[in-house]
N, C-alpha and C positions, 0 to 999 in steps of 0.2 A: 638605903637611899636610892632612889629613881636616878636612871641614867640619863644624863640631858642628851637632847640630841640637837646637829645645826639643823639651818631649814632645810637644808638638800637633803639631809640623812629623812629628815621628817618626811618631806614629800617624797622620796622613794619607798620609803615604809608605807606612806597611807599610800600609795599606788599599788604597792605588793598587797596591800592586805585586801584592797580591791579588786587587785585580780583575782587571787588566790581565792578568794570568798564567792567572783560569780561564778568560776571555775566548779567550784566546790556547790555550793549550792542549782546548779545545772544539775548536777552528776546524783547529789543526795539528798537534796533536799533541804532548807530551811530547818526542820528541826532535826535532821543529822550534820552540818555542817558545826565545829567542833570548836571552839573559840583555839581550843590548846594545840589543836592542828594546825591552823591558820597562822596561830604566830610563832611556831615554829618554821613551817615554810616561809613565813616572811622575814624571818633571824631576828626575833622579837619574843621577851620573855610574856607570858599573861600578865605581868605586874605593867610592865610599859605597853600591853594594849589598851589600858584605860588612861595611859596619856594622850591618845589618840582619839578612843569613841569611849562616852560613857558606859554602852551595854553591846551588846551582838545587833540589838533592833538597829543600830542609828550607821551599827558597816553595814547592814541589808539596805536600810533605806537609803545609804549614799549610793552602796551597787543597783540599786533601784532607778536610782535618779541616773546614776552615771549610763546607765542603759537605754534608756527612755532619750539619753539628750543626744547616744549615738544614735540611735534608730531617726530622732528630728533632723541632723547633723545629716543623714544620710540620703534624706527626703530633701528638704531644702535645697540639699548641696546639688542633686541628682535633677529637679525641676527649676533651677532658678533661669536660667537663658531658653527664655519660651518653648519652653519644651511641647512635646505632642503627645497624647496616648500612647504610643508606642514606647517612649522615655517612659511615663506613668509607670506601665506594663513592668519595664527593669529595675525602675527602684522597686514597687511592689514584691519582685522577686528576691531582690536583695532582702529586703523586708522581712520575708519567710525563712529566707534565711536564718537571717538574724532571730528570728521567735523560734525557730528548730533547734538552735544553739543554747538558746535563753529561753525557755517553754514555758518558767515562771513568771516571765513578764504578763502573757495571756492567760495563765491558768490560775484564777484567783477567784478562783471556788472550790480551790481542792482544801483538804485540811488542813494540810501544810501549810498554804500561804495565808490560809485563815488566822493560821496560830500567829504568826509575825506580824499581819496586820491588828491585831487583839493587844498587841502588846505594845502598838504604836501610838504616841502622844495623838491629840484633836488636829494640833498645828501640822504636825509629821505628815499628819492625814492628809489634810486640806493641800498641804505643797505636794504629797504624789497625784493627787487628782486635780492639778493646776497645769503640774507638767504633761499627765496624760491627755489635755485637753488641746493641745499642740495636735487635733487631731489629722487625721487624712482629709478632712472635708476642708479645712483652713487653708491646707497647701493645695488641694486641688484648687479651689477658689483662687490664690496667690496664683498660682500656673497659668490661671484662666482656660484652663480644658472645660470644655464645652459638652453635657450630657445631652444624648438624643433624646433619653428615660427620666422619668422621675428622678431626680438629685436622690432622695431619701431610698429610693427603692435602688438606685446602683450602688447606694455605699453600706447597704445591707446586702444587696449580693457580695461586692467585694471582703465585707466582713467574714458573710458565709466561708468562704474560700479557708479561709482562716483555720476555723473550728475542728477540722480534721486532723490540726499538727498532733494531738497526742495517739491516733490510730497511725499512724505513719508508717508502725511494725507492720501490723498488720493489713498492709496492702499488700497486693500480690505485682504489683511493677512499681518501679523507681518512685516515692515521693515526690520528689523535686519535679522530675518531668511530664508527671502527670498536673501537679498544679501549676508548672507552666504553661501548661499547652490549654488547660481551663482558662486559666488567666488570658492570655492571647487573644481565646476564643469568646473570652466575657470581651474584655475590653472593645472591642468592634461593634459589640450591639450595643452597649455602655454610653460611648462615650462618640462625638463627631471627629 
């Protein structure tokens, strides 16, 4: 017989099993990330992980979603009192951050993330590309920053910027401070 748990005990378990999981899938991947791992670090037998999530797919797609709503969380929070380019500039960097830590959020053309996307319901689908629609252009428009350049051609530069996070080893100076100082140096001819 399944252990009942109260609401607290529930929502610190589904919290751990969300950390523990993007933690885990950062580090190893989606299809290395272990169900039997996972609820062991979160002091949880695999019989009571399925009182929680039906399969592995619906913890990825919560740690999915739970990602996607810090990274808007952090945008929103960063430009809501009229911010300037310059503010743009810092969240964006927090930004990188945050996809250096989380690399799966952006890399989803690797096999990996193909396999957990493959295994994801229609609905499943349609709600992660709902939330990633929450895009940079919405919040830049909300901010009311002001493009010198084409709108479509700045927010394909600042995408560019992006695309590098999985060579990051293979740079020969600091990651972080070299797509600062691109950043810096985009955002000026970017934006008024």
């Amino acid at each position: 017989m399944a252990k009942s748990f109260t609401e607290i005990e529930k929502s610190n378990i589904k919290e751990k099993l969300t950390v523990n999981c993007e933690e885990s899938w950062s580090k190893f991947g989606y299809k290395k990330t272990n169900i039997d791992e996972l609820c062991a670090k979160s002091g949880i037998s695999k019989g009571a992980f399925y009182l929680f999530y039906n399969s592995k797919e619906e913890l990825f797609f919560d740690v999915m979603i739970t990602v996607q709503m810090r990274l808007t969380n952090i945008i929103e929070k960063s430009l809501s009192n009229n911010p300037t380019k310059y503010d743009l500039s810092d969240v964006l960097k927090l930004v990188y951050r945050e996809y250096v830590k989380n690399s799966f959020i952006i890399e989803t053309g690797t096999p990996d993330f193909i396999a957990f996307i493959n295994k994801l319901p229609k609905e499943k689908l349609e709600e992660l590309e709902a939330h990633g629609d929450n895009d940079l252009r919405n919040q830049i428009k909300k901010a009311n920053i002001k493009y010198k350049i084409d709108e479509n051609k700045g927010l394909s530069i600042l995408s560019v910027l992006f695309s590098p996070i999985a060579n990051k080893e293979n740079m020969p100076y600091n990651h972080f401070e070299v797509f600062d100082f691109m950043l810096d140096t985009l955002v000026e001819e970017i934006f008024e």
